[in-house]
One Martini backbone bead per residue (centre of mass of N, CA, C, O) as a GRO file, in nm:
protein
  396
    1UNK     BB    1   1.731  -2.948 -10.779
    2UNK     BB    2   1.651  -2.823 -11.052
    3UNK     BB    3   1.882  -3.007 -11.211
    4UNK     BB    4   1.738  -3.265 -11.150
    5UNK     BB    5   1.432  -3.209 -11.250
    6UNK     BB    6   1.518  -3.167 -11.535
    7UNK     BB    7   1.672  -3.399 -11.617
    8UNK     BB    8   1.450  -3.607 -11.549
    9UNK     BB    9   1.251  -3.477 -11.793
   10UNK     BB   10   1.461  -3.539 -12.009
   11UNK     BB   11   1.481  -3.841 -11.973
   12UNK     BB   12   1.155  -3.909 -11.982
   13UNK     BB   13   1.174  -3.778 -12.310
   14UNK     BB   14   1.471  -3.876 -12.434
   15UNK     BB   15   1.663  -3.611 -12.425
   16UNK     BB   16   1.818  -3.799 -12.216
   17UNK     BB   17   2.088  -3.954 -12.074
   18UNK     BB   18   2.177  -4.140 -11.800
   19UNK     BB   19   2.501  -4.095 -11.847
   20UNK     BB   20   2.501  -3.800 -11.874
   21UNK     BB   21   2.326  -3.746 -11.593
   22UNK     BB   22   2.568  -3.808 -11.454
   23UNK     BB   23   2.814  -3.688 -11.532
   24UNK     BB   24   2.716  -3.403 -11.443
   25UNK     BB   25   2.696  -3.426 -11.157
   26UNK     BB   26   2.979  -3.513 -11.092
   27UNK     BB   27   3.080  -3.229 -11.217
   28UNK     BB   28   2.953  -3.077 -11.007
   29UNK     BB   29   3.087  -3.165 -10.748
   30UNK     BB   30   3.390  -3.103 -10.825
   31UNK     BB   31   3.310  -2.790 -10.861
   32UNK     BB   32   3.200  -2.734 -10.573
   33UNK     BB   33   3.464  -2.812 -10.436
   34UNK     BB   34   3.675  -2.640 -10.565
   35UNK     BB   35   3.569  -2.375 -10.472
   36UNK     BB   36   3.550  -2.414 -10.161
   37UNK     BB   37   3.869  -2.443 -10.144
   38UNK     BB   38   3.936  -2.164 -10.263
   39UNK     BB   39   3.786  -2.021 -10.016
   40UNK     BB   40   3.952  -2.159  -9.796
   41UNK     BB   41   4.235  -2.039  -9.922
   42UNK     BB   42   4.170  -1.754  -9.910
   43UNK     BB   43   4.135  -1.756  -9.574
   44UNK     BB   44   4.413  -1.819  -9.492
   45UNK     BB   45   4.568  -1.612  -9.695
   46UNK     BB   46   4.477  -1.383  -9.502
   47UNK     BB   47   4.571  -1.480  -9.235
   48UNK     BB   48   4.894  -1.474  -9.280
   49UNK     BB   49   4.902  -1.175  -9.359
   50UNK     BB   50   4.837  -1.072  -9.119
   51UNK     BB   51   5.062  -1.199  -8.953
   52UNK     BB   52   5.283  -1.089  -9.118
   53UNK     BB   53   5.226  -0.813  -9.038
   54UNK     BB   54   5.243  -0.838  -8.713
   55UNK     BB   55   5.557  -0.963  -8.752
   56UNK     BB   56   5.660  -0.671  -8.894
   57UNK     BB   57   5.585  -0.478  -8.663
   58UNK     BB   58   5.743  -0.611  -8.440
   59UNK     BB   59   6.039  -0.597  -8.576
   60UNK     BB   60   5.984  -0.228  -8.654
   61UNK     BB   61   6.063  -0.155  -8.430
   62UNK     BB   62   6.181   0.071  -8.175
   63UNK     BB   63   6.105  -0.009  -7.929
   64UNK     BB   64   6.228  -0.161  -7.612
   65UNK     BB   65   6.219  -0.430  -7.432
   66UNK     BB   66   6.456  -0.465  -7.121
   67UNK     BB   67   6.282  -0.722  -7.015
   68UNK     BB   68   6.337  -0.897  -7.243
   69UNK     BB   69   6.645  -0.861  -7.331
   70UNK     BB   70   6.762  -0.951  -7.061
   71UNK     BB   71   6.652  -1.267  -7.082
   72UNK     BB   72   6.768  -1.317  -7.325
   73UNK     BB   73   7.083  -1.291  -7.256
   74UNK     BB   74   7.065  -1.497  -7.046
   75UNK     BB   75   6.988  -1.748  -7.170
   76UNK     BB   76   7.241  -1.726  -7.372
   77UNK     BB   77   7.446  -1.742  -7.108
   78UNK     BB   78   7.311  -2.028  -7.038
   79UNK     BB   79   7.366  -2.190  -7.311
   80UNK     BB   80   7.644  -2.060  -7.306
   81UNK     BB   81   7.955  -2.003  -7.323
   82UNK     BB   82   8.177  -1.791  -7.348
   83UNK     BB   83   8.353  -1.874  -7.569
   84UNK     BB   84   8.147  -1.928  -7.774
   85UNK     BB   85   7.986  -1.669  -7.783
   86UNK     BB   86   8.290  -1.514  -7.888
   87UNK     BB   87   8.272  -1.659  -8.175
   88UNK     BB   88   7.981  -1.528  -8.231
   89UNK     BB   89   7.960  -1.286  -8.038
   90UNK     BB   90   7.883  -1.074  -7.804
   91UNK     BB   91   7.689  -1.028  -7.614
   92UNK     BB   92   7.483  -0.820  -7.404
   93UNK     BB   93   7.541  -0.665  -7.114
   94UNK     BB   94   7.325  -0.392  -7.067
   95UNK     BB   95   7.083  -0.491  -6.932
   96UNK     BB   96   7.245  -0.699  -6.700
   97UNK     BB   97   7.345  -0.435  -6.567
   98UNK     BB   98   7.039  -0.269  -6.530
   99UNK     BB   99   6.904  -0.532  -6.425
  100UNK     BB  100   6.721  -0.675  -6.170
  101UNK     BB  101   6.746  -0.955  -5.993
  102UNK     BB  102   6.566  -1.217  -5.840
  103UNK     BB  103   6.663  -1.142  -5.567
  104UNK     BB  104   6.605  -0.829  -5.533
  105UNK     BB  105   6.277  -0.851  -5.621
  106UNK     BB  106   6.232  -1.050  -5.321
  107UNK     BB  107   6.296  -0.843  -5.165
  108UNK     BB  108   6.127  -0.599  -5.205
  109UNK     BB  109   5.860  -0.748  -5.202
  110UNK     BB  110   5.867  -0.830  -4.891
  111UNK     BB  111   5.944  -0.514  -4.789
  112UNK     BB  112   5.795  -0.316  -5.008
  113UNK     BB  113   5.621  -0.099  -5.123
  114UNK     BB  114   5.337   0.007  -5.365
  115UNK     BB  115   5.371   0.245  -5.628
  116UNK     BB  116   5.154   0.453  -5.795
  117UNK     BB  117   5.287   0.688  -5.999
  118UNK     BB  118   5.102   0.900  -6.222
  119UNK     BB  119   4.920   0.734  -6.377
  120UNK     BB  120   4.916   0.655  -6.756
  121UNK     BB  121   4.646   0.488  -6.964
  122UNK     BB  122   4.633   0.297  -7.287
  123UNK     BB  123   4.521   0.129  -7.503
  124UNK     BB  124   4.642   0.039  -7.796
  125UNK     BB  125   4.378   0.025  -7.978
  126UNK     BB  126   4.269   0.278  -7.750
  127UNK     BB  127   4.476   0.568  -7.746
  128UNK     BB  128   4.235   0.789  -7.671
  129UNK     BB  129   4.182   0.631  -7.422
  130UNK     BB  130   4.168   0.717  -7.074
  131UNK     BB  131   4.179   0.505  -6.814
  132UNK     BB  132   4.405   0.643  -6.678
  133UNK     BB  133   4.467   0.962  -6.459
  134UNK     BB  134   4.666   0.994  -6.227
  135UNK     BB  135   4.735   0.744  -6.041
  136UNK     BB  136   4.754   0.747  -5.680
  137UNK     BB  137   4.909   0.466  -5.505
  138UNK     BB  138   4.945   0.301  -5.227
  139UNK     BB  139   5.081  -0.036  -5.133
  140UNK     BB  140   5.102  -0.187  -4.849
  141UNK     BB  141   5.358  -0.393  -4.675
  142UNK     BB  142   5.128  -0.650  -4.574
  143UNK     BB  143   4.865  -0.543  -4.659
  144UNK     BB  144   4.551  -0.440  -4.706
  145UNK     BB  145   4.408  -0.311  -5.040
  146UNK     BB  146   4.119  -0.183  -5.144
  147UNK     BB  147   3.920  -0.171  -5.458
  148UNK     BB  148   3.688   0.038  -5.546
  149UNK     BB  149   3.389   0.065  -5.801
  150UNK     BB  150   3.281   0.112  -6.070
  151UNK     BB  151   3.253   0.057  -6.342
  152UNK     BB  152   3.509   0.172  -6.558
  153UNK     BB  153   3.721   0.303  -6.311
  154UNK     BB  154   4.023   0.088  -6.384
  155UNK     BB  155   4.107  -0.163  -6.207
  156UNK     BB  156   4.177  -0.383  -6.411
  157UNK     BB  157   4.400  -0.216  -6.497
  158UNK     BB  158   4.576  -0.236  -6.236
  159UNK     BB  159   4.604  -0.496  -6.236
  160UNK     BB  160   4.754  -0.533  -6.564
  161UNK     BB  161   5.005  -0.382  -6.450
  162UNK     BB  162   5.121  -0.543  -6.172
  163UNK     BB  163   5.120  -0.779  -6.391
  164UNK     BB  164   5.245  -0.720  -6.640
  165UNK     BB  165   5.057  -0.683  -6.953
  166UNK     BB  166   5.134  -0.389  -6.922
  167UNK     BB  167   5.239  -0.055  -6.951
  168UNK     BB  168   5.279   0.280  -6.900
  169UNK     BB  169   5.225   0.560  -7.050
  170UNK     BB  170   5.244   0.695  -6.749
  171UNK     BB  171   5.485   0.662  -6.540
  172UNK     BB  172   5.513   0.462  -6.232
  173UNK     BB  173   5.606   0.140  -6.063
  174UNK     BB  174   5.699   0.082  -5.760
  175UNK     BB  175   5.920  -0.076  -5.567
  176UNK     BB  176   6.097   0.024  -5.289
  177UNK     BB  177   6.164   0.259  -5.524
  178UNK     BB  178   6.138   0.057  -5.761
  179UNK     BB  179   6.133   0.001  -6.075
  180UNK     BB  180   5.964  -0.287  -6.249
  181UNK     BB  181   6.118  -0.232  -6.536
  182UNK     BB  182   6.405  -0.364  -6.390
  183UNK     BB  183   6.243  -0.609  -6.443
  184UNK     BB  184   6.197  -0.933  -6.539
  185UNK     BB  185   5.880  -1.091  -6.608
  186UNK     BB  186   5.935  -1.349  -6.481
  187UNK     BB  187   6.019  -1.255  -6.205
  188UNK     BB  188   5.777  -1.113  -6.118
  189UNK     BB  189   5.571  -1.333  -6.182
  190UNK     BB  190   5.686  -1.469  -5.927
  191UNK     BB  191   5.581  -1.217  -5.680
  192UNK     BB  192   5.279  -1.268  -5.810
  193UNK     BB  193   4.987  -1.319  -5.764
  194UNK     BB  194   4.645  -1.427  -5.923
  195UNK     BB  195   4.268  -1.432  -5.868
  196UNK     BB  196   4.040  -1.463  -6.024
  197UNK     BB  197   3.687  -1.507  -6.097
  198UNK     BB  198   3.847  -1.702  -6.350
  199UNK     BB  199   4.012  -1.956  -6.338
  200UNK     BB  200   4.320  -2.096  -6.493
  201UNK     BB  201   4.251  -2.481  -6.550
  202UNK     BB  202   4.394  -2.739  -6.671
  203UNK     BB  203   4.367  -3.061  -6.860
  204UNK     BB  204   4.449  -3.161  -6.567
  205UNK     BB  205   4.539  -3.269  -6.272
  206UNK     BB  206   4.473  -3.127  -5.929
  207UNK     BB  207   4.814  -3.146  -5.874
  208UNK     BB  208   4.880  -3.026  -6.120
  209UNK     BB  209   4.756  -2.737  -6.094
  210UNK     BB  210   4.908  -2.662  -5.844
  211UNK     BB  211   5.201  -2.693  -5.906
  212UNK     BB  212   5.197  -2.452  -6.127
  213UNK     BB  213   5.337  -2.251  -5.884
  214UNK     BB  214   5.537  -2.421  -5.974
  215UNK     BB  215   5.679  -2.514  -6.262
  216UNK     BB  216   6.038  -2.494  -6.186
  217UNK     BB  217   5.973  -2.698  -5.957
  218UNK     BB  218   6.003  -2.977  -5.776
  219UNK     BB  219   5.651  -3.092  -5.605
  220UNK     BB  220   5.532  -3.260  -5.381
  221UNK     BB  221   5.274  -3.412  -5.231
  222UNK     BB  222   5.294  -3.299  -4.968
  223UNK     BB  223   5.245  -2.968  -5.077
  224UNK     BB  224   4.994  -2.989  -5.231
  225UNK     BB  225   4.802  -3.091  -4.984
  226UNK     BB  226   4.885  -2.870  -4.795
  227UNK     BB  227   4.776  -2.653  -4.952
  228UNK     BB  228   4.509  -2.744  -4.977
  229UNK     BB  229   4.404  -2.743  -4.692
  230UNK     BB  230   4.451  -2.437  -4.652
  231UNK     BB  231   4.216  -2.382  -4.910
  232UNK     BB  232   3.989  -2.585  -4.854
  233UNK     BB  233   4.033  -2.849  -5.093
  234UNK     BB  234   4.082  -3.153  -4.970
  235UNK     BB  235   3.806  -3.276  -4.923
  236UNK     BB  236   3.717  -3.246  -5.231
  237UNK     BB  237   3.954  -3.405  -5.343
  238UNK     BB  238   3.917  -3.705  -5.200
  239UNK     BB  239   3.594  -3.736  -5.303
  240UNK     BB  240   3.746  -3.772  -5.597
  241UNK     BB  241   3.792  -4.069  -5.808
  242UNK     BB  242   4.118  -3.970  -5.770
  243UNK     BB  243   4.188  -3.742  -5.657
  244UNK     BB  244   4.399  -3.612  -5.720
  245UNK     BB  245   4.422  -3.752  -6.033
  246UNK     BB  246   4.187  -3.574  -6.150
  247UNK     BB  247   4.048  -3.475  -6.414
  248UNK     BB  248   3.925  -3.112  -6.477
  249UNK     BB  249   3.901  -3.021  -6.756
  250UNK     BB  250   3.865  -2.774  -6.941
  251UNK     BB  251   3.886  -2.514  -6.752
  252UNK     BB  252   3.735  -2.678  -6.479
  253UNK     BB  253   3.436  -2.840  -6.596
  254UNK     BB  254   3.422  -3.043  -6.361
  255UNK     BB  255   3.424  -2.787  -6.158
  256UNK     BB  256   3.304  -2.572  -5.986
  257UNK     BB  257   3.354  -2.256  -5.871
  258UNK     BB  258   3.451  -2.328  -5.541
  259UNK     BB  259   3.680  -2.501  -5.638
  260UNK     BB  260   3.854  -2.376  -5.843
  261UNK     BB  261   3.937  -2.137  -5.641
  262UNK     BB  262   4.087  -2.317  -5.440
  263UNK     BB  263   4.293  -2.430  -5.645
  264UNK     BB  264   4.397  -2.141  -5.712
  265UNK     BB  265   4.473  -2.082  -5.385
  266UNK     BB  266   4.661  -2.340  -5.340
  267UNK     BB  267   4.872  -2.223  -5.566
  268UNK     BB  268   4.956  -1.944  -5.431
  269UNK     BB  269   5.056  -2.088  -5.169
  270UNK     BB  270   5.259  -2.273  -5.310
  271UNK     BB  271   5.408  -2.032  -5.388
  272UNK     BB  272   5.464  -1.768  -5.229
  273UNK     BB  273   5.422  -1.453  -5.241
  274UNK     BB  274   5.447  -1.132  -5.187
  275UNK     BB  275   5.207  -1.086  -5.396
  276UNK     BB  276   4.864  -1.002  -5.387
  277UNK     BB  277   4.576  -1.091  -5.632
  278UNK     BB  278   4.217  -0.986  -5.579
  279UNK     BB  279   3.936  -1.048  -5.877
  280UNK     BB  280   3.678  -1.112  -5.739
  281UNK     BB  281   3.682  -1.427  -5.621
  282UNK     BB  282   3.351  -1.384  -5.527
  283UNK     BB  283   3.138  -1.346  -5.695
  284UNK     BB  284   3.051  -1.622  -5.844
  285UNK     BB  285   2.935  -1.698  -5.562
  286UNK     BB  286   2.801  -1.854  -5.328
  287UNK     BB  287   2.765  -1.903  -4.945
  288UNK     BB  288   2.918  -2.137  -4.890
  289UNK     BB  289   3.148  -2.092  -5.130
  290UNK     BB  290   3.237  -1.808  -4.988
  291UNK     BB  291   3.335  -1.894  -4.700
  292UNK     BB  292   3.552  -2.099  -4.776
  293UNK     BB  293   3.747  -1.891  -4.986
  294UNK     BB  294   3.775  -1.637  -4.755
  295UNK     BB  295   3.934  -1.873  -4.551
  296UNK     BB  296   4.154  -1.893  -4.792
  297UNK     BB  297   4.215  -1.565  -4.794
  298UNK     BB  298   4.299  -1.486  -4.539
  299UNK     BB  299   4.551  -1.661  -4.521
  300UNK     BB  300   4.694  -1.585  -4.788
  301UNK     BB  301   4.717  -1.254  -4.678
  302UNK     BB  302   4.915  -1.300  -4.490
  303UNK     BB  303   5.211  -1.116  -4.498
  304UNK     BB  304   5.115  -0.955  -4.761
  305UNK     BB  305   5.087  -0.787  -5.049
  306UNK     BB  306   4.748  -0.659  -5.101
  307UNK     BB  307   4.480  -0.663  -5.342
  308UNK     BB  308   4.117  -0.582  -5.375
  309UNK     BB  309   3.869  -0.677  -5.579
  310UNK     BB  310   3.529  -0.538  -5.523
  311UNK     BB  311   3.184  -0.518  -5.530
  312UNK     BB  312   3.168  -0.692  -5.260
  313UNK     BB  313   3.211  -0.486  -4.971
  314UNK     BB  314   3.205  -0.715  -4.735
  315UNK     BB  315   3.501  -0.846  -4.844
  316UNK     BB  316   3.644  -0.474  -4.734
  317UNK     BB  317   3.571  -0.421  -4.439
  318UNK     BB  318   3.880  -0.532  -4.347
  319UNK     BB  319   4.063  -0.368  -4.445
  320UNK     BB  320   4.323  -0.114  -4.424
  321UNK     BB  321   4.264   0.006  -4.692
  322UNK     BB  322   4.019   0.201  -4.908
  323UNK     BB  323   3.993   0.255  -5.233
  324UNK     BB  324   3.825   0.498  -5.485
  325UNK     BB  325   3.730   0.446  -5.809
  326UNK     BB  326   3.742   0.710  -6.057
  327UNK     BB  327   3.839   0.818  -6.365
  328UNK     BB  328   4.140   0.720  -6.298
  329UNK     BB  329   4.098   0.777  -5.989
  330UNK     BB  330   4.153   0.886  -5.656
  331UNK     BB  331   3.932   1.004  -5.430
  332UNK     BB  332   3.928   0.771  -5.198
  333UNK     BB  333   4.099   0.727  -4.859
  334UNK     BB  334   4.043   0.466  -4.641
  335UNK     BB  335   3.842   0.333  -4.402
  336UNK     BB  336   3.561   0.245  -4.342
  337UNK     BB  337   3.483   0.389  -4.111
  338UNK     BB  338   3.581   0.697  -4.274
  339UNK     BB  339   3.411   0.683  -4.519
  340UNK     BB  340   3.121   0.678  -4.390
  341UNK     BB  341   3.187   0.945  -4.220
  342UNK     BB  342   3.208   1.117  -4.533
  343UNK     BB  343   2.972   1.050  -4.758
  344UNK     BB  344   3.045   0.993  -5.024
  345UNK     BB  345   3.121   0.708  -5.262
  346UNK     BB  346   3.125   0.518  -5.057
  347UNK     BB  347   2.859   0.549  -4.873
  348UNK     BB  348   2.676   0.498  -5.129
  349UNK     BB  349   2.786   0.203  -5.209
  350UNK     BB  350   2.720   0.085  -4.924
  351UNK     BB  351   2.380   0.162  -4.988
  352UNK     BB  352   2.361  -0.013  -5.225
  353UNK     BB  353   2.488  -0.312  -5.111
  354UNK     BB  354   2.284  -0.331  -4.902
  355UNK     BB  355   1.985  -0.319  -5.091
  356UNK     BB  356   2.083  -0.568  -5.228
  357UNK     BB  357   2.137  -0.764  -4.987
  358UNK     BB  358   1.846  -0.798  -4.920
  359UNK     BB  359   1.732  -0.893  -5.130
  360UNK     BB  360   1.926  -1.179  -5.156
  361UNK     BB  361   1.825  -1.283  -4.923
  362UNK     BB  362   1.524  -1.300  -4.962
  363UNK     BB  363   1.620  -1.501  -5.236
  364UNK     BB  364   1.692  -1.726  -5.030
  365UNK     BB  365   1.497  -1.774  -4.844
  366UNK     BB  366   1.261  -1.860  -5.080
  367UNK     BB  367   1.446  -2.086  -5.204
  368UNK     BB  368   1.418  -2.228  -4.959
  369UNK     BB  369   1.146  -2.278  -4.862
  370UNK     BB  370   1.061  -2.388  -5.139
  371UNK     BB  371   1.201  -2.653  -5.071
  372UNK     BB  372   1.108  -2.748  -4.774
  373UNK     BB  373   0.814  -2.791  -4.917
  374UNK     BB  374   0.911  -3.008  -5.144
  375UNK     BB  375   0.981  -3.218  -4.915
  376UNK     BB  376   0.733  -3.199  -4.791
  377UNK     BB  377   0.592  -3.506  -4.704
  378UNK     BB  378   0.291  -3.695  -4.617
  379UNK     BB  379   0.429  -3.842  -4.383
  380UNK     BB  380   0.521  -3.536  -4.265
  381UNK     BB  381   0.211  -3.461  -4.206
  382UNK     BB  382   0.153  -3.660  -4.034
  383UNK     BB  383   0.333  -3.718  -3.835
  384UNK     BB  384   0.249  -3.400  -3.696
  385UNK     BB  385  -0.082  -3.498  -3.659
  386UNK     BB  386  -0.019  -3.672  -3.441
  387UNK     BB  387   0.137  -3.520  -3.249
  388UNK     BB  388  -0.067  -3.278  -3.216
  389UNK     BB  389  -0.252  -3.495  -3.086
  390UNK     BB  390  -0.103  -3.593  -2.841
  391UNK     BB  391  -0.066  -3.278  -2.740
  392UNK     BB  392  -0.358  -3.260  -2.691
  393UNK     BB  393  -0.402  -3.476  -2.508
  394UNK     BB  394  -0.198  -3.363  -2.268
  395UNK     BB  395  -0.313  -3.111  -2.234
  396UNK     BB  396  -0.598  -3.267  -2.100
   0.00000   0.00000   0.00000
């Protein structure tokens, strides 16, 4: 601007032409824009380098990991015939070997507890942070195992462990005795289901999104419905403008939270796996969607081995057995009943979510009475008034 205001005063004083200060002006631009490109390029080639610095890190590594090495073998396996492989180097089959099929990791998931044996974990980048110490639990088979505990006392990190997100640092994890990284972890994959608090729901329509619990194999929608009415989300899929094929924006932002989760529950169902994780499912939701939630999550967890994690203890004191989880090791164990008369860590929970829900439910009846407050229209005052006099001529 200070540049426009001087030329314009050069010019009208005859000491520079407008044609100079055009051209001027245009090399401005130029020079501008040039500038701008060059520090967009030099912050790509920053991206760039960083990329390959950690492609060059996982490279360089050491560690193998086993089930990736297995899966990797299978495919190949799959693509080449024998005789082709033979021809170009022969596959390695020492994981393929020493790795469990999908058909034995599906039977042993049916079958068998899951035992966190003195679980010992830190982040990768806070590796000096030990997030888990020596935690041991059993998840038996089939039942309700619930985890509760305060925020920061590794909760979400047993759920992305069982998840296989990441390995133990120490310690292991068995199903039925055996360690879960003797499975190819896509195939682990299939045997856990996960429920999120923020289910991940993609920019696709309402059937391909629960059908995503089976990706690998063709889904009628007849299986699909069933799903859906099982999670109680048929009567509200049907209610939208295209029904299962309504598409629910990125992330399901066309779709409220208690539908979101219901769909994620539809799709769990849909898959049938023998493990079910539920972290938070209902923590973020009103009292009449977490009412139908909770009944598509009872249905979902019979004969299944479930994980529940939950800051609202009400939604796991009919668990089979609740840990207390805190500084990264198990507390206290049993049933809700067993805990709350040992006075401990649990009983504490309990009373501190018991006048937290007094609180809320006083904060929803105070917010109901002002709605129904706000509706009571001058119609519905006279109509009253009349009433009650009508009421008083019938008494005398």
């Amino acid at each position: 601007m200070a540049l426009y205001i001087l030329g314009g005063s050069k010019v009208s004083a005859g000491k520079l032409s407008i044609g100079t200060m055009a051209s001027f002006i245009g090399y401005t631009f130029t020079l501008t824009f040039a500038v701008q490109g060059a520090v967009n390029t030099l912050g790509d080639l920053r991206g760039s380098f960083a990329s390959i610095e950690r492609i060059n890190s996982i490279l360089s590594t050491k560690d193998i990991d086993d089930s990736l090495a297995y899966g990797l073998a299978k495919e190949l396996d799959n693509k080449y015939s024998n005789d082709a492989v033979h021809k170009k180097g022969t596959v390695n089959k020492h994981y393929m070997s020493t790795l469990k099929s999908s058909s034995s990791c599906s039977n042993l998931a049916w079958s068998g507890d899951i035992h966190l044996e003195d679980v010992h974990f830190s982040y990768p980048l806070r590796s000096d942070v030990d997030v888990l110490n020596g935690l041991d639990l059993i998840i038996e088979c089939g039942k309700v195992t619930a985890l509760v505990g305060s925020s920061g006392a590794g909760k979400s990190t047993v759920v992305q462990l069982l998840a296989r997100y990441y390995e133990p640092t120490r310690g292991r994890i068995t199903v039925a005795g055996e360690d879960i990284r003797v499975f190819d972890k896509r195939e682990w994959s299939r045997v856990v289901s996960l429920v999120n608090q923020d289910p991940v729901l993609f920019s696709a329509s309402v059937g391909e999104n629960i059908a995503y619990g089976l990706p690998d194999d063709v889904v009628s929608k007849d299986e699909i419905i069933k799903a859906a009415k099982a999670a109680n989300a048929h009567e509200f899929i049907i209610s939208l403008p295209q029904g299962y094929d309504t598409l629910v924006g990125e992330r399901g932002s066309l779709l409220s939270g208690g539908q979101r989760q219901r769909i994620a529950i539809a799709r769990a169902l849909l898959k049938n796996a023998p493990i079910l994780i539920l972290d938070e499912a209902t923590s973020a939701l009103d009292t009449i969607s977490e009412r139908l939630v909770q009944e598509a999550l009872d249905l979902l967890m019979k004969g299944r081995t479930s994980l529940v994690i939950a800051h609202r203890l009400s939604t796991v004191q009919n668990a089979h057995r609740i840990a207390v989880c805190s500084d990264g090791k198990i507390l206290e164990l049993g049933t809700h009943a067993e805990l709350v008369a040992e006075g401990g860590s649990y009983a504490s929970l309990v009373d501190a979510s018991t006048d937290q829900g007094y609180e809320e439910e006083g904060d929803y009846y105070e917010e109901e009475a002002e709605e129904n407050f706000n509706h009571y229209t001058t119609q519905d005052y006279e109509k009253d008034y009349q009433d009650d006099g009508q009421q008083e001529v019938y008494d005398n």
